[in-house]
Every structure is written in C-alpha cells, then in structure tokens.
SETIMI-402084 format. One record per residue (C-alpha): residue number from 1; residue in three letters; x, y, z. Coordinates in steps of 0.1 Angstrom, whole numbers, plus 5000, padded with zeros to 4 digits. Layout:
! residues N
PT pos code   xx   yy   zz
PT NUM  ALA    X    Y    Z
...
END
This chain:
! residues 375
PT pos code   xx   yy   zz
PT   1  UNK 7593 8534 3098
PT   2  UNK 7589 8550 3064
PT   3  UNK 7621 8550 3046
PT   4  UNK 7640 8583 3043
PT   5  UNK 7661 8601 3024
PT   6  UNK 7689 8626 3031
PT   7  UNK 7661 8654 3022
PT   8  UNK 7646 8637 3051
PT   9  UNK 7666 8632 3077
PT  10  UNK 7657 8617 3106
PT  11  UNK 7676 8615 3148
PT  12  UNK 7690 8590 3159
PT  13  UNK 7668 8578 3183
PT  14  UNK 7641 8571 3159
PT  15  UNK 7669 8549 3137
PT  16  UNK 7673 8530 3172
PT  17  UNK 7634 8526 3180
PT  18  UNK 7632 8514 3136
PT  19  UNK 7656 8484 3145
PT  20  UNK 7642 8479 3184
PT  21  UNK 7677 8487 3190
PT  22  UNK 7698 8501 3220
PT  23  UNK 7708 8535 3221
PT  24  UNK 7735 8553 3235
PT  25  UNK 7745 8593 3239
PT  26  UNK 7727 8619 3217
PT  27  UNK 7698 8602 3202
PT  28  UNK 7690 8638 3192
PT  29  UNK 7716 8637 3163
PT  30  UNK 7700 8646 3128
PT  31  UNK 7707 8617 3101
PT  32  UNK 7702 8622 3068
PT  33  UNK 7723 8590 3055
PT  34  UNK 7735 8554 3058
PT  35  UNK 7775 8547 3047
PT  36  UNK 7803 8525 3058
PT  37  UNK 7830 8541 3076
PT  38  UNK 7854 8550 3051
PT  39  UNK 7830 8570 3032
PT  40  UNK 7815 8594 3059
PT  41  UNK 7816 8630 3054
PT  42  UNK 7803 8649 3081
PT  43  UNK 7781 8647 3112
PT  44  UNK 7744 8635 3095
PT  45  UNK 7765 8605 3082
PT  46  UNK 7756 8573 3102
PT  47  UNK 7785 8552 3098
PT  48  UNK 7776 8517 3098
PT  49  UNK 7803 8498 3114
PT  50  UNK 7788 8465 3125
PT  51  UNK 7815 8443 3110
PT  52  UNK 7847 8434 3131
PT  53  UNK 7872 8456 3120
PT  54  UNK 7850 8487 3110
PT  55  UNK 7849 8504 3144
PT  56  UNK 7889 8508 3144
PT  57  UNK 7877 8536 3111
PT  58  UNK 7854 8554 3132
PT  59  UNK 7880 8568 3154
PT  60  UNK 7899 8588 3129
PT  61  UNK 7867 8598 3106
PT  62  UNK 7843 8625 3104
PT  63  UNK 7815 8603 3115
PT  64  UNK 7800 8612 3151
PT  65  UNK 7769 8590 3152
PT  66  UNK 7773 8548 3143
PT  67  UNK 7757 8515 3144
PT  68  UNK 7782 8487 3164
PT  69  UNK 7777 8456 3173
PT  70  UNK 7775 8442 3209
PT  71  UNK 7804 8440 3229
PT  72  UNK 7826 8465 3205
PT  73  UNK 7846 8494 3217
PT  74  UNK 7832 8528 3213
PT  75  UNK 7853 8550 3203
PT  76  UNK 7854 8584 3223
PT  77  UNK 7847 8604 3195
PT  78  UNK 7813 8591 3190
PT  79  UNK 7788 8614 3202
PT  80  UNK 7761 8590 3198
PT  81  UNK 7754 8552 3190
PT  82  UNK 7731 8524 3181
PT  83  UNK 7739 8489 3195
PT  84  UNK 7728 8456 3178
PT  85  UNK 7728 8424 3185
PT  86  UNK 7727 8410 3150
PT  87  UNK 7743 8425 3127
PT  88  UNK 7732 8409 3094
PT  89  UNK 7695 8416 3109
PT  90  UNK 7701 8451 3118
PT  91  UNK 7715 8457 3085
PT  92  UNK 7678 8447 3071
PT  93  UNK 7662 8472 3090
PT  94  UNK 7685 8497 3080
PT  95  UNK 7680 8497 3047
PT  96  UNK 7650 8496 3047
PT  97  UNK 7646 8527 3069
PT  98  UNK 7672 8546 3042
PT  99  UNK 7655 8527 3011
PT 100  UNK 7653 8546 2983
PT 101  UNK 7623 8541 2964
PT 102  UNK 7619 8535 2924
PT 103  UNK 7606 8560 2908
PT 104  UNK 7575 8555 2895
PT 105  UNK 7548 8583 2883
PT 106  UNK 7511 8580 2894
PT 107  UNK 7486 8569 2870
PT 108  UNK 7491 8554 2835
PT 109  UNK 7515 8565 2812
PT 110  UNK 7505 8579 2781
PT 111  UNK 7525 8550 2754
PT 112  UNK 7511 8525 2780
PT 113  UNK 7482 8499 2770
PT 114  UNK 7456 8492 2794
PT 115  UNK 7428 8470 2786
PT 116  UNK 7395 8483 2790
PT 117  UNK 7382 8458 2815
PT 118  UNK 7410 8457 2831
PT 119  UNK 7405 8471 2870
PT 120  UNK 7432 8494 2884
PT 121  UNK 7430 8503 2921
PT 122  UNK 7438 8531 2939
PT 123  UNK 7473 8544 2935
PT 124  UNK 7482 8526 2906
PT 125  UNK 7515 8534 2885
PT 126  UNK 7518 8520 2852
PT 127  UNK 7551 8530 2831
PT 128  UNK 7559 8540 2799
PT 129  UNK 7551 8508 2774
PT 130  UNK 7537 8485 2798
PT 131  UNK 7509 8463 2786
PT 132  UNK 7478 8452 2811
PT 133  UNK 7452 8429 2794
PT 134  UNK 7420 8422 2791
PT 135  UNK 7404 8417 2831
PT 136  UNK 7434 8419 2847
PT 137  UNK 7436 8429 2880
PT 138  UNK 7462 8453 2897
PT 139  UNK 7458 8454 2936
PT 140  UNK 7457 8490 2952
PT 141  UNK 7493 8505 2951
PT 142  UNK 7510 8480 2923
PT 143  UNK 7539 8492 2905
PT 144  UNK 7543 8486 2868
PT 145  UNK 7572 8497 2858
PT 146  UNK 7585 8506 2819
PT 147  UNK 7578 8473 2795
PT 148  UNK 7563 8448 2818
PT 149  UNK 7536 8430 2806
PT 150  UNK 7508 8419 2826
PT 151  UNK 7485 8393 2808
PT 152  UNK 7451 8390 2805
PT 153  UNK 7432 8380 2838
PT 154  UNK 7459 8381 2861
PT 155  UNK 7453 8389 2893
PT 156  UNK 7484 8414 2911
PT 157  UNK 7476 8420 2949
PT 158  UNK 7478 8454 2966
PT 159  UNK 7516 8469 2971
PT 160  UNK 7533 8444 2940
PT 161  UNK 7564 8456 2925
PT 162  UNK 7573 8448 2889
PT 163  UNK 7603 8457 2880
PT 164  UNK 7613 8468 2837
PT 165  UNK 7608 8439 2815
PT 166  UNK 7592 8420 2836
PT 167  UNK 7565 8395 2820
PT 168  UNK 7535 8384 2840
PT 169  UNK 7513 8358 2822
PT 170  UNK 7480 8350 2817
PT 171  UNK 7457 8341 2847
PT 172  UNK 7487 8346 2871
PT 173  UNK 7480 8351 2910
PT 174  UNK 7501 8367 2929
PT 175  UNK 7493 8382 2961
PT 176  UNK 7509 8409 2983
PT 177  UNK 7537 8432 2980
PT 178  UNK 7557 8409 2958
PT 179  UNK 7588 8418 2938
PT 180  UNK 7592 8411 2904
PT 181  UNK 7630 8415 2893
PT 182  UNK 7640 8427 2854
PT 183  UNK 7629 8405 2829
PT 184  UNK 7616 8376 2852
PT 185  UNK 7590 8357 2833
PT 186  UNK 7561 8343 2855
PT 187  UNK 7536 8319 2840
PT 188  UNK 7551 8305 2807
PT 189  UNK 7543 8275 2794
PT 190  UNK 7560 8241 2809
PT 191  UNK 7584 8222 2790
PT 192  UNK 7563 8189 2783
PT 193  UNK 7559 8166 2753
PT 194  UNK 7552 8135 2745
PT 195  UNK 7556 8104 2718
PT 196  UNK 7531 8086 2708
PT 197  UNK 7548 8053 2718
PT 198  UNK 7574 8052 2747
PT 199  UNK 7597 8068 2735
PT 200  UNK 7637 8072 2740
PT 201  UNK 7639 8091 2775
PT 202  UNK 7610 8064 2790
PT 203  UNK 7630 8033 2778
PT 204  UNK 7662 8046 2791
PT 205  UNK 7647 8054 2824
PT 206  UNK 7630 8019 2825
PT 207  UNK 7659 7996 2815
PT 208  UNK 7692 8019 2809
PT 209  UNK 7693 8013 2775
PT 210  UNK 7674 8034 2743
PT 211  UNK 7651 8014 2726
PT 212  UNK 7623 8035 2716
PT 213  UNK 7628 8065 2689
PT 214  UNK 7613 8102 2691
PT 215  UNK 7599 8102 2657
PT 216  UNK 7571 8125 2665
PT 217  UNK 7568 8147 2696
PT 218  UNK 7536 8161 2705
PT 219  UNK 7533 8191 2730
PT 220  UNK 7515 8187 2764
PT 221  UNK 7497 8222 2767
PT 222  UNK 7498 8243 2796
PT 223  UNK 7461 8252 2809
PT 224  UNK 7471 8257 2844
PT 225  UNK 7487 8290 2861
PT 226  UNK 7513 8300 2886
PT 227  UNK 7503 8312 2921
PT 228  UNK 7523 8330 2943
PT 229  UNK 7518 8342 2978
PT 230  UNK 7525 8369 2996
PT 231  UNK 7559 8386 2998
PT 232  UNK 7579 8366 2974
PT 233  UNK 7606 8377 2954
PT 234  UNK 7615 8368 2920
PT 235  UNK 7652 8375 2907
PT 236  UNK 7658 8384 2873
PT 237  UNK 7658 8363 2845
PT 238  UNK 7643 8335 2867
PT 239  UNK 7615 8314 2855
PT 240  UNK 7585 8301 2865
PT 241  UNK 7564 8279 2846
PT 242  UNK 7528 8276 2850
PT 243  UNK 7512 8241 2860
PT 244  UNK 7496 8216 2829
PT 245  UNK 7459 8212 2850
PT 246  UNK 7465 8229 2881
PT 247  UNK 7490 8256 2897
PT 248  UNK 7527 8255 2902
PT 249  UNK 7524 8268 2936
PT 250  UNK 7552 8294 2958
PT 251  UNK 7544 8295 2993
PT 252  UNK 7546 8334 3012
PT 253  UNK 7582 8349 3018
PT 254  UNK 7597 8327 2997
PT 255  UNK 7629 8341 2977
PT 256  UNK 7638 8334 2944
PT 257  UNK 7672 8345 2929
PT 258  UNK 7683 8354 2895
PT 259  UNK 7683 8331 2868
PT 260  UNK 7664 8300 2884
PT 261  UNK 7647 8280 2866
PT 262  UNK 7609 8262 2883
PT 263  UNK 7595 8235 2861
PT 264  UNK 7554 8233 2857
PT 265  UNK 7537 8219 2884
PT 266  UNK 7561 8225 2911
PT 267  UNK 7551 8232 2948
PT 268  UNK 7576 8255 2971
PT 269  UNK 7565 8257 3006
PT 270  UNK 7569 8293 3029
PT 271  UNK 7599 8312 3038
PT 272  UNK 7622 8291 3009
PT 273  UNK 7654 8304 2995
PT 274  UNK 7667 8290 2960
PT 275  UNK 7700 8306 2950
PT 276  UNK 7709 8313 2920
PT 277  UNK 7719 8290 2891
PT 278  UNK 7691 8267 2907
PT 279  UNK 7671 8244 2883
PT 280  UNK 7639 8226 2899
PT 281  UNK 7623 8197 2872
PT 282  UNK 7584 8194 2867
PT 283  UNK 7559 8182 2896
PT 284  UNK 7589 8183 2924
PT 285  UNK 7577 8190 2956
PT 286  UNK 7596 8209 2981
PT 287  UNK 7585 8220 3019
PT 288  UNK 7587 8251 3043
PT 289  UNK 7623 8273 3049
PT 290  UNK 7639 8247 3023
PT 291  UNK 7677 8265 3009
PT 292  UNK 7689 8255 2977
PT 293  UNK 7721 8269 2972
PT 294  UNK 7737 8283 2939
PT 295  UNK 7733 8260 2911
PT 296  UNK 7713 8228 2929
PT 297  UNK 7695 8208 2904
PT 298  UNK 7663 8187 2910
PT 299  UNK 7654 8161 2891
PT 300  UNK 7614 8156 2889
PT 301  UNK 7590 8142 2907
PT 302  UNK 7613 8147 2940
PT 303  UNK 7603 8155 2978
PT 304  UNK 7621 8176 2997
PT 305  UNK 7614 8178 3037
PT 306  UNK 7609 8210 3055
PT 307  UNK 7636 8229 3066
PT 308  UNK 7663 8208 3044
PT 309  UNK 7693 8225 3031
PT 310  UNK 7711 8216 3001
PT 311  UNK 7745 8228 2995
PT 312  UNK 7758 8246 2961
PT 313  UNK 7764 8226 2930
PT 314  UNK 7743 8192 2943
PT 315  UNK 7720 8175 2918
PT 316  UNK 7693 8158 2938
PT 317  UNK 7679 8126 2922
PT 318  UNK 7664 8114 2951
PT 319  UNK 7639 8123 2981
PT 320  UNK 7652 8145 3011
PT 321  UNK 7636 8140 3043
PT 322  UNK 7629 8168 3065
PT 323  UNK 7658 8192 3085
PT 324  UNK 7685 8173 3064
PT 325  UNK 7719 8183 3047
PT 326  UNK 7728 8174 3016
PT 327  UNK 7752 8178 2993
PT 328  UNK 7776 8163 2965
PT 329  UNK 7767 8148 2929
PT 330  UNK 7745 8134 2937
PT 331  UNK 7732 8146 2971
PT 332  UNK 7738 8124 2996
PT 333  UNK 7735 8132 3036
PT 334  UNK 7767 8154 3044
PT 335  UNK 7783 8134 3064
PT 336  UNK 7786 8103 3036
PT 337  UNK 7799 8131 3012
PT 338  UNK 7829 8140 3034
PT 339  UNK 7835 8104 3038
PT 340  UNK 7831 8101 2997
PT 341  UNK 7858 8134 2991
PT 342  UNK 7884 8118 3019
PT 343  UNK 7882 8087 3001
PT 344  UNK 7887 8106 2967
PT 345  UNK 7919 8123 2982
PT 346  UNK 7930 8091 2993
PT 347  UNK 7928 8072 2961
PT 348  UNK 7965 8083 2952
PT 349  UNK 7982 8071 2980
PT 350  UNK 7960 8044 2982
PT 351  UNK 7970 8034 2947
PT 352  UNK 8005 8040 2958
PT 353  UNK 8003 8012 2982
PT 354  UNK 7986 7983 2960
PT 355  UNK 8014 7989 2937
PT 356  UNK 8038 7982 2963
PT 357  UNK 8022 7954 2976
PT 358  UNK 8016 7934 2939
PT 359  UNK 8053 7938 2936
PT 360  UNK 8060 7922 2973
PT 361  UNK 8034 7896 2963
PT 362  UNK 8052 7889 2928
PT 363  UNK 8091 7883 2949
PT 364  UNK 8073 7862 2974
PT 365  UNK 8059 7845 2945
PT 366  UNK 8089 7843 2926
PT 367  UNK 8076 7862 2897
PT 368  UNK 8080 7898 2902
PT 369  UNK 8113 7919 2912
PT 370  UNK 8124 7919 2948
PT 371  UNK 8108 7940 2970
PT 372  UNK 8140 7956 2977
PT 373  UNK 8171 7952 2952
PT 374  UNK 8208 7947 2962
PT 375  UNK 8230 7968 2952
END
C-alpha cells in the first residue's frame, strides 16, 4: 500500500488488507493516523495497542478503531478492529502504510554539482550541496539528499535513499532501494600497511613476544570497491571500507546499524543484522541471516557459519560454525560460557573453602592452628 498521511486518510479495511490482517466491525472507519493509546484524539486515530497492557487504555480513550493482538479482549467501545498475530511484524507493515516520506524536491538543486557525464534517471532528486561525479550513475528514483557525496563512477540503483552527509565513494555499487543513514561513509580506503621486514604485530602473532620494530610503514592502497546488494541499510556513522583487489561484498537485506565499523575485503552474506558498536577486521568472512549484536568484535581473517548468532559485547577470535551461539570474551559456544560465569561466581566461596581446608591440613599436620580452638 502506498504510505499515507493524515491528509490522506484511508478505512480501515484497507489498513487490514496492507498487513493481510483480520478484521472486525466497521472496516468503513476513515484513518488518517497511527498512535499508541494514550495519545489518541478522536475517531480517525488508530490506536495501536498490540502490546499486553495497552488494550486496558482503549477502554477509557477517545480511540474507536485499534490494532490488538490475538486472543486480547476487545473492548466494547471499539467500533472497529484489526487482529494480528505478530505483533512486532504487524508493527512493520504499519509504519510503513503511515510512513512519512523525506522531503526531497525533484530535479537538481541549484548549489548542487553534477558532473557532466554523470547519468541521472528518471525522477531523480539531488539536494542542496550534494556533489555527483564524473560517470556516476544514479538509478531511476534515487534520493540525494543535502551534502552527500556521490563519487565518481559509482553506480546507485533505482529507488536508493541517501540520507544528509552521507559519502558514497568512488566506483561504489549499490543496487536497489538501499538506505544510506547521515554521515555513513561507504567505500573509504582500508586500514592496511605494511613494514618492510616483519614487523612488531607479525612477530607477536608468530611467537608472543615483539621482536621486530615498525621503523617504516608503507600503505597498502585500496584499488578495490564496496558492493552492496539490494535493500541494505547502512546506519549512521558506520563504515565500510572498500576491498585492496577486489570488493568487500554486503549480501541483499542485510542491516547495518549505526556506528559499525566493516574492515576491507570483508564478505557479509543476505538477510544479516550487525548491531551497533560492532567492529568486523579485514578479509573476515561471514554467511547468510548471521546477528552480531551491540559491540561484537571480529578479529580478521574469521568464518562465521550461516545463521550464527553472536551475543552483545563478544570478541570472536576464532571460526563459528554454522546455526551456533556464541558469546563471552572470547566467544565460546553458550553453553561453555555459562559454565565459565558460574564458575566465576563460585570462585569466592570456592576460595573460602581451600582456606579452610589448608588450615585443617596444617592441625593435622601439626603446623597450623586447630581447626577449631577451645575456649
């Protein structure tokens, strides 16, 4: 459905037929707005009380058309009603149906700098002070909005969203209707240098101990790019680092959130999640529907399976095989970390004990205090 506003409102029954939902009373009710219980004003308000607890507001508010969730009691002021099954899902649809749209003028903006060889296509919106280089391509319906730059030869498919301040590099794909948060920087160079003997970091690595010195350190260029698929997101401030030969590849759907950091070379499957806080080193390799939660570190060079989910504040040093849980520091399966944190808590008592036992062993001995003095 195309998303609406309350200039547009829309009945009931089409909200319900938007979320392949079930209807019940008057789907003929005229909605002109999403809001949560507490907040709705009069009868075009769709109260959206999904969450347990919500539908006890509806039965004193102003509200007479809602969204519940299976199994929930209605109250009898309702006049109408849309049930869901899923109410995290639903809520998608919903907003989606009530999105509100940047705003974004057609055409290019007279302070804005578009190459002449770049190609626009049709319906095309570049802001005030964007820059598009030299043979860069913007897909039919891109959205540039005030101070992004988009580098020369980069290629943005039809329906991409760049938020301000967003920075696109040079020879960047992306492909469909992907979302580029505020100040997100796609395509910089990697972070990789290199001595011209083996140098501190490589004898450490090798033997544990620093033997070689970084007298000089030469940088390894960056001639590859980053290529993204369709529908990914990137948050803002995140990073993404284009590969050294080849691409630093981010599979379709995937979702990036603010402030992550992808090291050159990387390769991200389809349908990922990496919360924020999350730092992935150079040439790591992670699968399909992978979750990294808030503030996972990889080190380089790692494997992660499909469908693995890592939990928040875990540095992985090592591979992770496929539909696994990890977590701690460093990952391990999540089973052997709650063994690790119940031995943790148990190191007081535990210590408790020996201390006991070293003096029983010293009285039997003959050369410790009594277990137990007389008085």
């Amino acid at each position: 459905m195309t998303p609406v506003s309350p200039a547009a409102p829309v009945t009931l029954a089409e909200i319900a037929a938007a979320l392949g939902a079930v209807l019940e009373g008057d789907g003929t009710l005229q909605i002109s707005r999403a809001v949560h219980p507490s907040e709705a004003e009069g009868p075009e308000d769709l109260a959206l009380a999904m969450d347990k607890g919500l539908t006890e507001l509806l039965t004193n508010g102003k509200a007479v058309a809602a969204v519940i969730a299976e199994g929930a009691e209605v109250p009898a002021n309702l006049k109408g009603w849309i049930v869901v099954k899923r109410p995290r899902f639903a809520m998608a649809g919903l907003t989606t149906v009530f999105e509100k749209p940047v705003h974004a003028e057609p055409g290019v903006h007279p302070t804005a700098f578009v190459a002449p060889e770049a190609i626009l296509g049709a319906g095309v919106s570049v802001g005030p002070f964007a820059y598009v280089g030299p043979r860069a391509v913007l897909g039919e319906g891109v959205i540039v909005m005030p101070h992004v730059t988009v580098g020369a030869e980069a290629l943005i498919g039809k329906d991409c969203l760049l938020h301000p301040g967003a920075r696109i590099g040079e020879r960047v794909v992306m492909g469909e209707r992907c979302i580029i948060h505020p100040n997100a920087a796609v395509g910089n160079d990697g972070f990789s240098f290199v001595t011209p003997e083996p140098g501190s970091v490589e004898s450490a690595k090798a033997t544990g101990k620093v033997v070689g010195t970084n007298v000089l350190i030469h940088r390894v260029n960056s001639i590859g790019t980053v290529i993204l698929g369709d529908d990914v997101e990137v948050g803002a401030n995140a990073t993404i680092d284009r590969g050294t030969i080849t691409a630093t590849r981010i599979g379709s759907g995937t979702k990036i959130d603010n402030l992550v950091q992808i090291g050159h070379n990387v390769q991200i499957g389809t349908n990922c999640m990496l919360c924020g806080h999350v730092g992935i080193a150079g040439s790591t390799t992670i699968g399909d529907r992978v979750v990294l939660a808030g503030k996972v570190g990889v080190a380089d060079h790692v494997k992660i399976g499909n469908d693995a989910v890592v939990a928040a504040n875990s540095g992985v040093g090592t591979d992770i095989p496929a539909k696994a849980v990890y977590m701690g520091y460093p990952a391990v399966p999540r089973d052997r970390a709650f063994d690790q944190y119940k031995g943790l808590a148990r190191l007081k008592r535990m210590h408790a004990d020996v201390t006991d036992l070293k003096k029983r062993v010293g009285a039997l001995d003959g050369g410790g205090k009594p277990a137990v003095e007389e008085k």
